[in-house]
C-alpha positions in Angstrom: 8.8 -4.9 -1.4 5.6 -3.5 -2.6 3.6 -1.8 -5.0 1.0 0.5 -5.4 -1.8 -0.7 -8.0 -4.8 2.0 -8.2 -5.2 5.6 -7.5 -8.9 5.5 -5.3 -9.7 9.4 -6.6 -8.9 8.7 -9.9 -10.1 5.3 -10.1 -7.1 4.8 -12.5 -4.8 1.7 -12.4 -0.8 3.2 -11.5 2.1 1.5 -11.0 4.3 3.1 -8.2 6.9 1.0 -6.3 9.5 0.6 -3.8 13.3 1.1 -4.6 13.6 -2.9 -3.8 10.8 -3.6 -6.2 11.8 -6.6 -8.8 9.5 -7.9 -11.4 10.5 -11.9 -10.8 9.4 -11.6 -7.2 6.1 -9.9 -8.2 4.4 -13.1 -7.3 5.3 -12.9 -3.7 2.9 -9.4 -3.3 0.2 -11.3 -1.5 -1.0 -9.2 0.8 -3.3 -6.0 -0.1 -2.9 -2.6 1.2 -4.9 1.0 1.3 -3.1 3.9 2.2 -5.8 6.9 3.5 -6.1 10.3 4.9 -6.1 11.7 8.4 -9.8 11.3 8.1 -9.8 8.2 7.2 -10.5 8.1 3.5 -8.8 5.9 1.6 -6.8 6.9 -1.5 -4.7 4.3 -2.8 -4.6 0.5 -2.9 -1.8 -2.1 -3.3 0.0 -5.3 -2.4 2.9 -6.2 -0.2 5.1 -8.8 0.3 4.5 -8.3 3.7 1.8 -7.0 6.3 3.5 -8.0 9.8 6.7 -6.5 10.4 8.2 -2.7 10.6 8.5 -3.5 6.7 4.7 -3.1 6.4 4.9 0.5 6.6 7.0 0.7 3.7 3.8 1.9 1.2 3.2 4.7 3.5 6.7 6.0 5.0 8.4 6.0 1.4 5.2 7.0 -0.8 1.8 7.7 1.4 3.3 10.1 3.3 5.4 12.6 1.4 3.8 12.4 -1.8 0.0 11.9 -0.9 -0.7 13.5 2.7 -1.6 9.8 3.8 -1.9 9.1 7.3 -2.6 5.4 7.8 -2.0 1.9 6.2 -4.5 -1.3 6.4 -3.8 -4.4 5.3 -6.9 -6.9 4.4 -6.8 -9.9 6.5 -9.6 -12.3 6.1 -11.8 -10.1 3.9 -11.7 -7.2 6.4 -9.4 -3.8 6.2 -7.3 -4.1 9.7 -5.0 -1.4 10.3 -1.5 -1.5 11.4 
């Protein structure tokens, strides 16, 4: 499950999510994504209930992809961006 939270280039807050998304698990979304660009530029953050598994691709194979031309997903672990 996961959500996407701000649009970078727009600096605007935006409220995109997966088909699984449900409010009353909101609180398990602990773990922060950015999706970004083939060069590397990122263009939209959110959180994830998970940041480990095949799952953890879920931001950018249903939504980075298609809709935003996004290449690549990192996930912050320990206050660094680390991608998958």
């Amino acid at each position: 499950m996961w959500k996407i939270t701000t649009d970078l280039e727009s600096a605007k807050k935006i409220s995109v999510c997966s088909q699984d998304f449900d409010e009353a698990q909101a609180p398990r979304l602990i773990h922060r994504f950015r999706l970004l660009d083939g060069d590397r530029i990122p263009y939209y953050e959110g959180v994830s209930d998970d940041a480990t598994s095949q799952r953890a691709f879920g931001p950018l194979d249903d939504f980075g992809e298609g809709y935003a031309g996004c290449a690549f997903i990192e996930y912050l672990e320990n206050g660094k961006w680390s991608p998958l």
